[in-house]
SEFIGU-301371 format. One record per residue (C-alpha): residue in one letter; x, y, z; residue number from 1. Coordinates in steps of 0.5 Angstrom, whole numbers, always signed. Example, Ala and Ser with C-alpha at 12.3 -4.5 7.8 and 13.67 -1.06 7.14 Angstrom:
! residues 2
<atom a,<+25,-9,+16>,1>;
<atom s,<+27,-2,+14>,2>;
//
This chain:
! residues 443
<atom x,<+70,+350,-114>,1>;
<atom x,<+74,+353,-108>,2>;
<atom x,<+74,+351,-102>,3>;
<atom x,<+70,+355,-98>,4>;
<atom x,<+64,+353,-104>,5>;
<atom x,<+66,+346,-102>,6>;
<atom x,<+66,+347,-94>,7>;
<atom x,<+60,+352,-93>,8>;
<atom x,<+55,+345,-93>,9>;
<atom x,<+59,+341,-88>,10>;
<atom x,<+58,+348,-83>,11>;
<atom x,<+51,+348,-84>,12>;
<atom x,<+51,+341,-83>,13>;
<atom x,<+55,+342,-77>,14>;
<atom x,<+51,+347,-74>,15>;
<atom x,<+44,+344,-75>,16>;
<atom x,<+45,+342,-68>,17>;
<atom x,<+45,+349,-65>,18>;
<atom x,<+41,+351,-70>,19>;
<atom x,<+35,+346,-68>,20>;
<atom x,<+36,+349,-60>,21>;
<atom x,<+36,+357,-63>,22>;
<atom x,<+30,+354,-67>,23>;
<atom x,<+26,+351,-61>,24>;
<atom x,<+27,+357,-57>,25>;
<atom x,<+25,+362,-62>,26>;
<atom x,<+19,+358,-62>,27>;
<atom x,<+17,+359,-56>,28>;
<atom x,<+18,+366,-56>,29>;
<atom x,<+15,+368,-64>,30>;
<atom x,<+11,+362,-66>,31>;
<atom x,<+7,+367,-71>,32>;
<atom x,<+13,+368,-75>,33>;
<atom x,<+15,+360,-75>,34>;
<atom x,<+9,+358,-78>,35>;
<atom x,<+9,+364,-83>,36>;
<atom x,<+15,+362,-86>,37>;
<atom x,<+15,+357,-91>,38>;
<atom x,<+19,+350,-89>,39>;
<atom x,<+25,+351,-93>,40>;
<atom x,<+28,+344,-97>,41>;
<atom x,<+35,+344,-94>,42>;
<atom x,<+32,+343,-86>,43>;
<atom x,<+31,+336,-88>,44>;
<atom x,<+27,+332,-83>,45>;
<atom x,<+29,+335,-76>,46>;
<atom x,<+25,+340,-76>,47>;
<atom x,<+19,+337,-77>,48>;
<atom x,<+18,+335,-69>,49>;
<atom x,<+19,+343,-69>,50>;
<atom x,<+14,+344,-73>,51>;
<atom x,<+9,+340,-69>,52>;
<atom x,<+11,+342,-62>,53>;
<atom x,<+10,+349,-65>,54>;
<atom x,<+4,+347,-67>,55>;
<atom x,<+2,+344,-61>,56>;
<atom x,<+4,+350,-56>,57>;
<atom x,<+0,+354,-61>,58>;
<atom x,<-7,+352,-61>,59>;
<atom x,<-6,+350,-54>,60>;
<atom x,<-5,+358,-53>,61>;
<atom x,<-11,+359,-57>,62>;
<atom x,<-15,+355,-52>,63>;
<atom x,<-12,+357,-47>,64>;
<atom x,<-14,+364,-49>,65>;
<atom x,<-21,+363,-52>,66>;
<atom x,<-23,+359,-45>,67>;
<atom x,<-21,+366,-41>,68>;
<atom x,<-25,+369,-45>,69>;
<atom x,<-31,+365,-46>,70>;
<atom x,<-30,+364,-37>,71>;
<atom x,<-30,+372,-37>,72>;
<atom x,<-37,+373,-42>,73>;
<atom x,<-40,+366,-38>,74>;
<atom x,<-43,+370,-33>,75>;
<atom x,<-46,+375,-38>,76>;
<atom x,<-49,+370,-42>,77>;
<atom x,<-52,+367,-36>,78>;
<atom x,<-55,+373,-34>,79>;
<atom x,<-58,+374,-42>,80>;
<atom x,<-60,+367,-42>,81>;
<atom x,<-64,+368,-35>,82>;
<atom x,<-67,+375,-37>,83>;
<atom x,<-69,+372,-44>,84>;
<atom x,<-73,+365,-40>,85>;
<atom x,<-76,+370,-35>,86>;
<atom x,<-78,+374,-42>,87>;
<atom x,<-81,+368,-45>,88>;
<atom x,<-84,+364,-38>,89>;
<atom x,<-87,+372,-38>,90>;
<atom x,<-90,+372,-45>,91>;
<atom x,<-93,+364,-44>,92>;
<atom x,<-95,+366,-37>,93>;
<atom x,<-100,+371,-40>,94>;
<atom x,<-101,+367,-46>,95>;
<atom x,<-104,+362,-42>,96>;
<atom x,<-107,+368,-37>,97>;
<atom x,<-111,+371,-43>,98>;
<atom x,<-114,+363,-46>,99>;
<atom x,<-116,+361,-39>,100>;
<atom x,<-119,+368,-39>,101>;
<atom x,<-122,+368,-45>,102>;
<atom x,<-124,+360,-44>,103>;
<atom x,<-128,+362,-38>,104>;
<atom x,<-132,+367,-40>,105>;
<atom x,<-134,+363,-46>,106>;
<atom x,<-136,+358,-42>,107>;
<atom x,<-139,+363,-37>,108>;
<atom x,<-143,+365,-43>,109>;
<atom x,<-145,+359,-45>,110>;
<atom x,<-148,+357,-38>,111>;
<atom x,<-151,+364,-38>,112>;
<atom x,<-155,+363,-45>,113>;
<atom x,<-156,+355,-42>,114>;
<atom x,<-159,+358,-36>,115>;
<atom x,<-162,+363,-40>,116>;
<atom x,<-166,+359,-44>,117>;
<atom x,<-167,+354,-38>,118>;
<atom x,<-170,+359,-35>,119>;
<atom x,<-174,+362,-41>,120>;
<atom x,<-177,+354,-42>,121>;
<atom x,<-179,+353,-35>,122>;
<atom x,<-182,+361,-34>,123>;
<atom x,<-187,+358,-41>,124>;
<atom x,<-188,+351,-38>,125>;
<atom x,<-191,+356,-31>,126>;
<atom x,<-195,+360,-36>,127>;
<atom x,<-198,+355,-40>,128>;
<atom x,<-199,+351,-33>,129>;
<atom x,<-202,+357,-29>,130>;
<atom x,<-206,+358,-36>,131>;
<atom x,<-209,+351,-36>,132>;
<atom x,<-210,+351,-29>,133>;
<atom x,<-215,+357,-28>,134>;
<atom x,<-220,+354,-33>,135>;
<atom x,<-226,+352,-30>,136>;
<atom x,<-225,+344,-33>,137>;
<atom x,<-218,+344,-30>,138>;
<atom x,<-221,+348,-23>,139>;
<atom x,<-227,+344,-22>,140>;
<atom x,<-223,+337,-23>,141>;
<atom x,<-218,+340,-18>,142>;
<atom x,<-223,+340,-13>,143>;
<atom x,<-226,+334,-14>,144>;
<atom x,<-219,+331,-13>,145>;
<atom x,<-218,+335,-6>,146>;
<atom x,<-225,+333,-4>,147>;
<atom x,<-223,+326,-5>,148>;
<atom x,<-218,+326,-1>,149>;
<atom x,<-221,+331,+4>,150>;
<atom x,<-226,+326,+6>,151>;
<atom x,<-221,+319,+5>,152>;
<atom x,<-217,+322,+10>,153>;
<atom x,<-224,+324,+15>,154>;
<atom x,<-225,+316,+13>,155>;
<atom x,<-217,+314,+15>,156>;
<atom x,<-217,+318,+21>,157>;
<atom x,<-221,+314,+26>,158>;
<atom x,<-220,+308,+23>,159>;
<atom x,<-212,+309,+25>,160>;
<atom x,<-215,+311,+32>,161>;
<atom x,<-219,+306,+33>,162>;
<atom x,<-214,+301,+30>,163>;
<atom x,<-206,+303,+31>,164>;
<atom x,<-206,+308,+34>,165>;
<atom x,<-199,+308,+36>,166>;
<atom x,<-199,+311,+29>,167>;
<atom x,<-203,+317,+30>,168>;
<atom x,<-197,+322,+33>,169>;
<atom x,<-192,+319,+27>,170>;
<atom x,<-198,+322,+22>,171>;
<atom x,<-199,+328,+25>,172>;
<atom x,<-192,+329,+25>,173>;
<atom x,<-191,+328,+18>,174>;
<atom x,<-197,+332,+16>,175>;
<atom x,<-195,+338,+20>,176>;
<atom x,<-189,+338,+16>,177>;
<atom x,<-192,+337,+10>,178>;
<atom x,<-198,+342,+11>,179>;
<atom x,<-195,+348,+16>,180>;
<atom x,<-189,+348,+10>,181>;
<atom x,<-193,+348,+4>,182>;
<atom x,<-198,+354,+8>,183>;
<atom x,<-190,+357,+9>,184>;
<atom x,<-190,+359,+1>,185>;
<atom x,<-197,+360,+0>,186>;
<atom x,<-198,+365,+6>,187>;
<atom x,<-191,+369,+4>,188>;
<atom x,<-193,+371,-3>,189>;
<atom x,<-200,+373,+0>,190>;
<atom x,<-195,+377,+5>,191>;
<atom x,<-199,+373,+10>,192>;
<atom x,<-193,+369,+14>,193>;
<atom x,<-194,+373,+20>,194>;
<atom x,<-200,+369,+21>,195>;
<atom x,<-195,+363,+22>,196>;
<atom x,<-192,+365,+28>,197>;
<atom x,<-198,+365,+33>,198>;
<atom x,<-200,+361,+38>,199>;
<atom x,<-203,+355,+35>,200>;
<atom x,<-196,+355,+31>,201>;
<atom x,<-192,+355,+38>,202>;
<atom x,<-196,+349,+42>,203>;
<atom x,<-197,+345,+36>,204>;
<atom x,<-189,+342,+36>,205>;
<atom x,<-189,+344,+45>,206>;
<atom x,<-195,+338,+45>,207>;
<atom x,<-198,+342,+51>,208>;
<atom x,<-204,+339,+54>,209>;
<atom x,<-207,+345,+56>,210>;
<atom x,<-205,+349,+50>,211>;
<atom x,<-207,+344,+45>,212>;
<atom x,<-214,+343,+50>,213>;
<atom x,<-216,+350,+51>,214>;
<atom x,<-213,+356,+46>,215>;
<atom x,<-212,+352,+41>,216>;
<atom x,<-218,+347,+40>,217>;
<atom x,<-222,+353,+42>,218>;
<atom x,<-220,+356,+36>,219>;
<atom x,<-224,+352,+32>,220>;
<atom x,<-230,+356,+34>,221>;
<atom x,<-226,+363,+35>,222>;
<atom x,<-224,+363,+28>,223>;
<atom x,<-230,+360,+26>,224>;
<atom x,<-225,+354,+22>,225>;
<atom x,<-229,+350,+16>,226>;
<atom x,<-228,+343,+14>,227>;
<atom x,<-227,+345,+6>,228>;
<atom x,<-225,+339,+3>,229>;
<atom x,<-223,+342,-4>,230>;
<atom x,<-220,+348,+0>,231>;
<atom x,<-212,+347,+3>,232>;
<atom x,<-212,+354,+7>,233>;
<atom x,<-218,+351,+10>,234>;
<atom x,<-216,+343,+11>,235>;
<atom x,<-210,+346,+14>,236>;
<atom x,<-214,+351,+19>,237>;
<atom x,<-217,+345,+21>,238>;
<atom x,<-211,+341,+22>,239>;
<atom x,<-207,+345,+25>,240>;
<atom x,<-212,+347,+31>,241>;
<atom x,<-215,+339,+30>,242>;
<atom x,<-209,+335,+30>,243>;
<atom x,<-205,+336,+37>,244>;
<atom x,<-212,+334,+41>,245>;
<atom x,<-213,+328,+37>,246>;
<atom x,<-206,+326,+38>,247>;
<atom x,<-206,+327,+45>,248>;
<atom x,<-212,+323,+45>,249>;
<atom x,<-209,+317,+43>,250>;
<atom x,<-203,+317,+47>,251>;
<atom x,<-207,+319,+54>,252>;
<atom x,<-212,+314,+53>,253>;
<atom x,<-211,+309,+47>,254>;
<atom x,<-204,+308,+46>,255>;
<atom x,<-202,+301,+47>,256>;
<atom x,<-196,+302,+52>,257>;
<atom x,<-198,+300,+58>,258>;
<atom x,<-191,+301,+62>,259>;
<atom x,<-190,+308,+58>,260>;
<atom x,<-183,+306,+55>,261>;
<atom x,<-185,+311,+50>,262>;
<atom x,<-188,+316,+54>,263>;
<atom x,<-185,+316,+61>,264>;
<atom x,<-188,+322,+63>,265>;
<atom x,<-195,+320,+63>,266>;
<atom x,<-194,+314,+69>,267>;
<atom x,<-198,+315,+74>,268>;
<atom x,<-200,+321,+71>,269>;
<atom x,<-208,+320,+72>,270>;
<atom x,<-209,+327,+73>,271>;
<atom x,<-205,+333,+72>,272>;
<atom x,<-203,+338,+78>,273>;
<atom x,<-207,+344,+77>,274>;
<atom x,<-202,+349,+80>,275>;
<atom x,<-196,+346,+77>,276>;
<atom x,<-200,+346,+70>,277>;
<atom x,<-203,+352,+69>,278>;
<atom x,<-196,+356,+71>,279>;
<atom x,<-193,+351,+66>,280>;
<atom x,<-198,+353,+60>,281>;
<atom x,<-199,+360,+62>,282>;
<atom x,<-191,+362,+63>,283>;
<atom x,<-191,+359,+55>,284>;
<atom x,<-196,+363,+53>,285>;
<atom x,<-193,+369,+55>,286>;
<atom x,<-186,+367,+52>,287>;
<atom x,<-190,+367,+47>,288>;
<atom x,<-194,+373,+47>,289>;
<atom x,<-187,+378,+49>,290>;
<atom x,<-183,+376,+43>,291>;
<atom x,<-189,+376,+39>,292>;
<atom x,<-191,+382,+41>,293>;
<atom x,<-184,+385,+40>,294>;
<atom x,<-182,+383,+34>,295>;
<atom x,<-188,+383,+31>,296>;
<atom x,<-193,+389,+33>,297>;
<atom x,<-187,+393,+35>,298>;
<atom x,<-181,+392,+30>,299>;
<atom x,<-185,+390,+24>,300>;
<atom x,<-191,+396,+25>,301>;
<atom x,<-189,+400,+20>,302>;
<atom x,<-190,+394,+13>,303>;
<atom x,<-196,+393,+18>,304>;
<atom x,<-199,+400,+18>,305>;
<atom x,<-198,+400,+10>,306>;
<atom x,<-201,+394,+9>,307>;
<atom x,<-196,+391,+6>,308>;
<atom x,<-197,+386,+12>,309>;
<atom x,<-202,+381,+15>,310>;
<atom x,<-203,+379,+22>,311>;
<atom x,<-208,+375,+27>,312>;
<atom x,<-209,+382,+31>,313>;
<atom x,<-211,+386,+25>,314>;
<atom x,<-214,+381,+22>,315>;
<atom x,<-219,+381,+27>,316>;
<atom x,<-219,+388,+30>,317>;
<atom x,<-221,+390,+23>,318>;
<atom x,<-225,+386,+22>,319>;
<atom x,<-231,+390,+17>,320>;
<atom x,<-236,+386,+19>,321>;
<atom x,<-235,+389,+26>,322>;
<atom x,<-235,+382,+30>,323>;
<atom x,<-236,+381,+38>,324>;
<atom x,<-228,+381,+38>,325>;
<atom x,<-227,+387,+34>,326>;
<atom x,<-232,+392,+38>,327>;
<atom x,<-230,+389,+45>,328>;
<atom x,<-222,+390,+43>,329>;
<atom x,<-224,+398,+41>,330>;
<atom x,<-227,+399,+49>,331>;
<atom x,<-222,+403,+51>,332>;
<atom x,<-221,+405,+44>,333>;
<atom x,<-216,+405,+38>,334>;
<atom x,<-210,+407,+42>,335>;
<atom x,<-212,+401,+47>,336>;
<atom x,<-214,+396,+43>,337>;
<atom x,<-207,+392,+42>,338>;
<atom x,<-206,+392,+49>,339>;
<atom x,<-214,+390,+50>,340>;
<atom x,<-213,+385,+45>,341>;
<atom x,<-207,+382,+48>,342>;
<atom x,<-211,+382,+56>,343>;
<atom x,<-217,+379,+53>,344>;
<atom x,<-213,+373,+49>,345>;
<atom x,<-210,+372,+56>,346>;
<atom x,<-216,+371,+60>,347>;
<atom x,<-218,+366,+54>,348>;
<atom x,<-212,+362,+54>,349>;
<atom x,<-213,+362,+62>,350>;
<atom x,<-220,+359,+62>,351>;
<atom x,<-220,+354,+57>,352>;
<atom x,<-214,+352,+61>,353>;
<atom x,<-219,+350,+66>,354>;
<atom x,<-223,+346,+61>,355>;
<atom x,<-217,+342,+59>,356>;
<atom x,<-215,+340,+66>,357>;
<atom x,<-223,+338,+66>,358>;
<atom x,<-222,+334,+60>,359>;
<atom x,<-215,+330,+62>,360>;
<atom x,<-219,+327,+67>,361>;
<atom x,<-226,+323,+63>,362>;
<atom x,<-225,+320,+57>,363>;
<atom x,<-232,+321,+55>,364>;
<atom x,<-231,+328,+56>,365>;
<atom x,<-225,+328,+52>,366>;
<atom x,<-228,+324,+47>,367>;
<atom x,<-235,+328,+46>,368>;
<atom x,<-230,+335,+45>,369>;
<atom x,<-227,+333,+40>,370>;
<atom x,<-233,+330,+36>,371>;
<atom x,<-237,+336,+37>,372>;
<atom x,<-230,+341,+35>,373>;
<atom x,<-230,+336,+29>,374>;
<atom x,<-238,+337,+28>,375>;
<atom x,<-237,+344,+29>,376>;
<atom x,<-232,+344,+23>,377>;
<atom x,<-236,+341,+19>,378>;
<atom x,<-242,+345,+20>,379>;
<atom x,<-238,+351,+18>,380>;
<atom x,<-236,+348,+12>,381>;
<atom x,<-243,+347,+10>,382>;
<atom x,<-245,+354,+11>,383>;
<atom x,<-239,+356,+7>,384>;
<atom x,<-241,+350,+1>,385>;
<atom x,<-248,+353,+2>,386>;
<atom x,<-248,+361,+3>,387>;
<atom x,<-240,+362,+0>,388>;
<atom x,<-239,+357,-6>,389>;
<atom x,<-245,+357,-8>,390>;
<atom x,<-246,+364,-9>,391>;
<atom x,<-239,+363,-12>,392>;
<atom x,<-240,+358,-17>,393>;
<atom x,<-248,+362,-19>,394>;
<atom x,<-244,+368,-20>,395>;
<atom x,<-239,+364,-24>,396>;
<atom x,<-245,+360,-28>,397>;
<atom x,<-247,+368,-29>,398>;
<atom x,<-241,+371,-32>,399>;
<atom x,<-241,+364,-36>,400>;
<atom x,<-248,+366,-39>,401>;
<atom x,<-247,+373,-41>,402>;
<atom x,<-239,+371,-44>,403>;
<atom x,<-244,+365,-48>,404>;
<atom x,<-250,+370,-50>,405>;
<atom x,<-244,+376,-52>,406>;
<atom x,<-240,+371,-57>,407>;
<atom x,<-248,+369,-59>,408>;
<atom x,<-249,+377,-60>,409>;
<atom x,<-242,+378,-64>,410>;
<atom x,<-243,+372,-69>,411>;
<atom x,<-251,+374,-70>,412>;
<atom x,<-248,+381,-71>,413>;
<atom x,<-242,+379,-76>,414>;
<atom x,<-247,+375,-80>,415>;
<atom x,<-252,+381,-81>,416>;
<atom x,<-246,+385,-83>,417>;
<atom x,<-244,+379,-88>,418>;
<atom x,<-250,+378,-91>,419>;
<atom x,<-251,+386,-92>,420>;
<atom x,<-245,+386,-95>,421>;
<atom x,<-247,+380,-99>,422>;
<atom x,<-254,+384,-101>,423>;
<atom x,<-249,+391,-103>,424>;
<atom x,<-245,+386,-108>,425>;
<atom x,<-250,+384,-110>,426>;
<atom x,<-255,+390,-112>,427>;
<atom x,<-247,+392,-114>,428>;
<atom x,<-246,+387,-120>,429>;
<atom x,<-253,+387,-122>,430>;
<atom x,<-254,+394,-123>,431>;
<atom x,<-247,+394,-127>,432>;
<atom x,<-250,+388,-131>,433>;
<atom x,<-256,+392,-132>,434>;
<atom x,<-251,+398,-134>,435>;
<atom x,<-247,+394,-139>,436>;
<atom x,<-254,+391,-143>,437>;
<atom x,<-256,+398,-143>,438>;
<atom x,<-250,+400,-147>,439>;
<atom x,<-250,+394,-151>,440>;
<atom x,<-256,+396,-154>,441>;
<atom x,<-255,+403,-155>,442>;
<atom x,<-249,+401,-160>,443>;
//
């Protein structure tokens, strides 16, 4: 071995050193290389702390570089991620929009078909009631219970004046409530509701005495009204024109409140001021009869000239018997005969306000003026029973006997043709037994 053989790894070992220093600088320039090269076994263990802070300065130059770029691409991730939840909340808004749709209409169609059904039954519940309610067992028990009740309150009434008074004016009230509204629906489907809006409507809640004494009690003998008991038209008719005077009676003579606490008005009131009075009654009157006339004669004349409506004016003024208020209302003939109509009314209003100041002075003349309104309608109640109803009910005893007589005839007919047709079989088969023995005999 020659000496240089023998001093080349003392050289290499003493330049370790610098060789370290260069290799920690080279791996701070060129990692990459360092780390591709195999460790070679002659660098021993010096160069393993090299390796690690090569190793360490290279992944945190990694991280350094991918947390660049990942902050660079953040915002557009965030965008992406924003665009796709509104995507989503998008999709899931419809979702829901389309299920509340669909929920609601199957719900609106299972309340229709419910109503639907609801409706149906309760049409054929009607059918079936009105169809009862027209047989002549049903009609004829429905009248006795109307009568019943008609006469119990013709019974009630003058015990209730006589005994508690004070109870009259709620009764009426009450009453008025049940019977004016009950004759609402009635006279709307006979297209009759006009006839709610005349005077004896307009004074029956002022509870004026001239009016409910004079134009509305004499009503009961203009409009002939009859104490028909098994008739609610009729009961009504008679309450309405009947109710407001008794009521007024009570309170005026019978009402036990000696210091009108109640009615304060009445104190020292024993006889009414004429002129006062009078201006009061007939001012109300013509209230009345303007708005009447405005928005019923005028407004609604055309449904009225078609017939589609009635009113008190036309039912009078056409009256086809041709009555005394008719033939007066027609002096000045058909053009004239509202306005005259009108001007008759007023007098009729203004006389029977004369009465009725009369009346408020005596009890026994008010008391002898409503037993004679109340005969009065009794009397034409007894001339409907006698000359109306009777009639009604022969003819309806009549159409009742030719339907028995007509089924009779049908089933007499019937039984003929059966008994023909029973005679034609007959003769049939015997002739063709006849035929058979015949042949029978032949062979």
């Amino acid at each position: 071995m020659s000496d240089s053989d023998t001093e080349l790894p003392l050289q290499r070992s003493v330049s370790a050193p610098e060789q370290d220093e260069h290799t920690y600088e080279d791996a701070h320039s060129s990692s990459p290389s360092i780390l591709s090269e195999p460790a070679s076994p002659s660098m021993g263990p010096s160069l393993v702390p090299n390796i690690l802070t090569q190793l360490s300065f290279s992944l945190d130059s990694f991280i350094s570089q991918n947390l660049e770029e990942d902050l660079t691409e953040l915002p557009v991730l965030a965008n992406q991620m924003y665009i796709n939840f509104r995507s989503d909340l998008t999709k899931t808004k419809h979702q829901l929009r389309h299920h509340v749709g669909t929920t609601k209409r199957q719900i609106r169609h299972q309340v229709d078909n419910t109503a639907n059904n609801l409706k149906s039954q309760i049409d054929t519940s009607l059918m079936v009631w009105k169809k009862n309610m027209k047989k002549a067992s049903v009609v004829r028990f429905m009248d006795k219970v109307a009568f019943t009740l008609g006469m119990f309150e013709c019974c009630c009434t003058p015990w209730m004046v006589s005994q508690y008074p004070e109870w009259i004016p709620f009764v009426h009230t009450v009453q008025a409530m049940i019977l004016i509204v009950v004759r609402g629906f009635l006279y709307k489907k006979k297209a009759w509701h006009y006839f709610l809006l005349d005077m004896c409507y307009f004074a029956l809640f002022g509870a004026v005495w001239l009016l409910s004494y004079g134009p509305l009690a004499f009503a009961i003998v203009t409009w002939r009204n009859s104490l028909v008991l098994h008739s609610l038209d009729k009961v009504t008719s008679v309450y309405i024109h009947m109710s407001p005077p008794i009521a007024l009676y009570v309170v005026r003579w019978l009402y036990p409140d000696p210091k009108h606490t109640r009615y304060p008005a009445l104190k020292n009131m024993d006889v009414l001021p004429t002129l006062h009075s009078l201006e009061a009654a007939i001012a109300l009157y013509l209230t009345w009869q303007i708005a009447y006339y405005i928005f019923v004669v005028v407004k609604q004349k055309e449904k009225i000239k078609a017939g589609k409506r009635v009113t008190s004016y036309t039912w009078l003024l056409n009256d086809p018997k041709g009555g005394m208020i008719s033939k007066a209302a027609h002096t000045f003939g058909e053009q004239y005969s509202i306005v005259t109509f009108m001007g008759m009314q007023l007098i009729y209003t203004f006389v029977t306000c004369l009465f009725a100041l009369l009346i408020y002075r005596s009890f026994r003349l008010n008391t002898v003026f409503l037993v004679s309104l109340f005969l009065v309608s009794v009397w034409n109640g007894a001339s409907y029973y006698m000359e109306v109803f009777s009639k009604q009910y022969e003819k309806q005893l009549n159409k009742l006997a030719a339907e028995v007589s007509s089924a009779v005839a049908a089933n007499q007919l019937a039984q003929d043709s059966a008994h023909e047709e029973h005679q034609k079989v007959h003769h049939e088969e015997s002739h063709q037994n006849h035929k058979s023995t015949e042949d029978k005999k032949n062979d």
